[in-house]
Backbone as CSV, one residue per row, in Angstrom:
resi,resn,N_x,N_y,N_z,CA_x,CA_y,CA_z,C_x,C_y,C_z
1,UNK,-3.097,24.718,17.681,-2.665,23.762,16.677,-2.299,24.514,15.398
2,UNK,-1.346,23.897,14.906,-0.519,24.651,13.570,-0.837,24.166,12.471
3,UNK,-2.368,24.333,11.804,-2.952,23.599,10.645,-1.987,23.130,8.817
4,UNK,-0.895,24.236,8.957,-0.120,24.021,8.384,1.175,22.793,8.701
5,UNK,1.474,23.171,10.047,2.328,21.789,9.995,1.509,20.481,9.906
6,UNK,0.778,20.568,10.680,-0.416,19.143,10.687,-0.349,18.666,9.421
7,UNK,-0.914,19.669,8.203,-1.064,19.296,6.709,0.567,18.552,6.133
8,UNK,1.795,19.379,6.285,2.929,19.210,5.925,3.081,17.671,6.895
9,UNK,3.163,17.400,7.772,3.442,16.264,8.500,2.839,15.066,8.008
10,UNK,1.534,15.391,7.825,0.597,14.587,7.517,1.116,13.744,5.939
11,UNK,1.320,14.558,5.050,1.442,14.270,3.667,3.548,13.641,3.420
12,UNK,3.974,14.354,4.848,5.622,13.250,4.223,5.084,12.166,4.990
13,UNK,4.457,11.574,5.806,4.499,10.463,6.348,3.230,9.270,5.438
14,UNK,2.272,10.202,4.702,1.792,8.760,3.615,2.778,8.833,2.416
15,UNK,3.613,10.140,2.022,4.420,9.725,1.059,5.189,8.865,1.558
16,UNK,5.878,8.676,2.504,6.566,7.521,3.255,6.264,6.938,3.353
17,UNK,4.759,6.104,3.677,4.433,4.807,3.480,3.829,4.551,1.681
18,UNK,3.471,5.516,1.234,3.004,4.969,-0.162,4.259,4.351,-0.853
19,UNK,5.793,5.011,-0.623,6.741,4.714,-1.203,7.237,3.246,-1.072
20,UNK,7.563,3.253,0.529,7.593,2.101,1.222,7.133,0.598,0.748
21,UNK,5.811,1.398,1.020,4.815,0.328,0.995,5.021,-0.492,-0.968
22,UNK,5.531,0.657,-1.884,5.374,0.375,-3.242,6.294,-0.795,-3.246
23,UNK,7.433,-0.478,-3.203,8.767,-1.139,-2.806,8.886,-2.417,-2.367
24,UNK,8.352,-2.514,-0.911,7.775,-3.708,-0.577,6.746,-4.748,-1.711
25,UNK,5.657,-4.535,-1.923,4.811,-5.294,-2.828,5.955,-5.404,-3.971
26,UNK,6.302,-4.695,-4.467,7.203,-5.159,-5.776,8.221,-5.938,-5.271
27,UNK,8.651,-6.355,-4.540,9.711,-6.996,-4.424,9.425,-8.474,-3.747
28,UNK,8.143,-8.353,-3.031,7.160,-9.942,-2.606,6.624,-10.376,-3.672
29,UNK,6.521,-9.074,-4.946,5.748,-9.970,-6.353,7.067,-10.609,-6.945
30,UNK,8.161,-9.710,-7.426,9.276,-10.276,-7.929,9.656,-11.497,-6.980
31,UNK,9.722,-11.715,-6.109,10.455,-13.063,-5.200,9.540,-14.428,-5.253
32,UNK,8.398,-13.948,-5.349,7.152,-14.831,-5.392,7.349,-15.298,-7.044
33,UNK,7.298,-14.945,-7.850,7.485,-14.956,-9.280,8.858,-15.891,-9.327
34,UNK,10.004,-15.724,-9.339,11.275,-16.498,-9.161,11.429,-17.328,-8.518
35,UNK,10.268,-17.337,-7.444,10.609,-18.667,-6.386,9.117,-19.454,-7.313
36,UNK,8.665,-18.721,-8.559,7.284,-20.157,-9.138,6.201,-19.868,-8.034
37,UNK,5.831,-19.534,-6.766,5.207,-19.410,-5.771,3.550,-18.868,-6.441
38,UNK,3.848,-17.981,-7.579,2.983,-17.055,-8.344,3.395,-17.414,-9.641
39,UNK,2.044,-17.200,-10.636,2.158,-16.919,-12.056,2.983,-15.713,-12.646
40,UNK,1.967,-14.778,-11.856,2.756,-13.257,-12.492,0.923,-12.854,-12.947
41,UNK,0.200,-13.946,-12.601,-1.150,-12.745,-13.348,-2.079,-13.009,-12.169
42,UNK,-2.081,-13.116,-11.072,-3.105,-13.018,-9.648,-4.125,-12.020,-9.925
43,UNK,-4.293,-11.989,-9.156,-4.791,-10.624,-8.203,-4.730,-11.016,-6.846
44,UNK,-4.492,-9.868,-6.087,-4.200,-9.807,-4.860,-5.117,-9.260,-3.920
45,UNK,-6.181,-9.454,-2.849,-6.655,-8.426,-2.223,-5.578,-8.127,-1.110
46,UNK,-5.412,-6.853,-0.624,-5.072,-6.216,-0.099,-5.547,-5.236,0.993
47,UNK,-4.917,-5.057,2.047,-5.223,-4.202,3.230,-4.216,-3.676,3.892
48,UNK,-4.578,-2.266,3.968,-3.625,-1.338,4.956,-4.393,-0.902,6.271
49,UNK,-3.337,-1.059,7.216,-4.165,-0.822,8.508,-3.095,0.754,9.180
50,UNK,-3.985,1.863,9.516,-3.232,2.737,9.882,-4.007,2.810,11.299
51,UNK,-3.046,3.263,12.016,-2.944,3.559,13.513,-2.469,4.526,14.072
52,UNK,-3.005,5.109,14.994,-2.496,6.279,15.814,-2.421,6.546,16.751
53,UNK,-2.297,5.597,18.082,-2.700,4.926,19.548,-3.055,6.263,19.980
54,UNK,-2.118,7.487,20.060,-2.529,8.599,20.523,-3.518,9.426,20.364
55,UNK,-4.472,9.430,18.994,-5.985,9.531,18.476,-6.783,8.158,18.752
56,UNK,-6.483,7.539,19.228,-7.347,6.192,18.860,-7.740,6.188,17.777
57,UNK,-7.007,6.315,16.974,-7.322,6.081,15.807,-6.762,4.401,15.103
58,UNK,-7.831,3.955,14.442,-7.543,2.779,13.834,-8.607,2.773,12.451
59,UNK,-7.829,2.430,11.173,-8.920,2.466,10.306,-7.979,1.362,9.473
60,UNK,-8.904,0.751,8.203,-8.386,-0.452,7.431,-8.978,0.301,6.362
61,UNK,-8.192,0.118,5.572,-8.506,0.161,3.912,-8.357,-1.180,2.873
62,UNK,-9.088,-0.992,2.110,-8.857,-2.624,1.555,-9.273,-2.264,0.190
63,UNK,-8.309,-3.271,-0.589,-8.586,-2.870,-2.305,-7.712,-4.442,-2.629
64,UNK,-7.059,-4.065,-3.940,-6.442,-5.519,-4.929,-5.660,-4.769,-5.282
65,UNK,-4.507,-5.785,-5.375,-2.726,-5.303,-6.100,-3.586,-6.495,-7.558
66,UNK,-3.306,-6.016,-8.685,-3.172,-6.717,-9.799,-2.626,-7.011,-10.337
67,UNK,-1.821,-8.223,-10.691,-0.462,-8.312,-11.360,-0.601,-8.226,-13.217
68,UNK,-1.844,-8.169,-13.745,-1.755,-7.927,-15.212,-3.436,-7.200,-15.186
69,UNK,-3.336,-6.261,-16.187,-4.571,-5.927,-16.633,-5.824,-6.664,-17.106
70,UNK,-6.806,-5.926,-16.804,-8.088,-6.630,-16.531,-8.819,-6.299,-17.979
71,UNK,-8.668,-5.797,-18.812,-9.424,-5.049,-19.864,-9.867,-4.056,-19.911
72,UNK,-9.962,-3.263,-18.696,-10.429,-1.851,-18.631,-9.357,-0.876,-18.098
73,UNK,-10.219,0.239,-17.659,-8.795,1.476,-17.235,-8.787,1.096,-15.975
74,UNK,-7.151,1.247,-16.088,-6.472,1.285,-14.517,-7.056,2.127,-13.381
C-alpha cells in the first residue's frame, strides 16, 4: 500500500465533498428563504453519512448548519 497516495486520495475526495456539500446547503438555504419556507435564522441539525461498501465502512457524523449567530464564537 502507497501511504502517500492513500493520504493524497483521501484529502481530494473530502475536499470534494466539503465543497459540494457547501454549495448544496447554500443554495437549499437561499431557495428555502425565497420560497418563505424559512426565516433565515433556524438552526439546522445536520448529518453526513460516509460509506465505503468495499471497507465496510459506514460512519454518521452529526452537528447544526446555523443560519445566524448564536452570541458566541463560531
Amino acid at each position: 500500500m502507497d501511504e502517500e497516495e492513500l493520504n493524497i486520495s483521501v484529502r481530494k475526495f473530502l475536499k470534494m465533498v466539503g465543497v459540494s456539500s457547501q454549495r448544496e446547503i447554500e443554495h437549499a438555504v437561499a431557495r428555502a428563504v425565497q420560497e418563505g419556507a424559512i426565516a433565515g435564522t433556524e438552526t439546522f441539525p445536520a448529518r453526513m453519512k460516509l460509506e465505503i461498501p468495499g471497507l465496510r465502512l459506514e460512519a454518521a457524523f452529526d452537528g447544526e448548519i446555523r443560519l445566524e449567530a448564536t452570541g458566541g464564537a463560531p
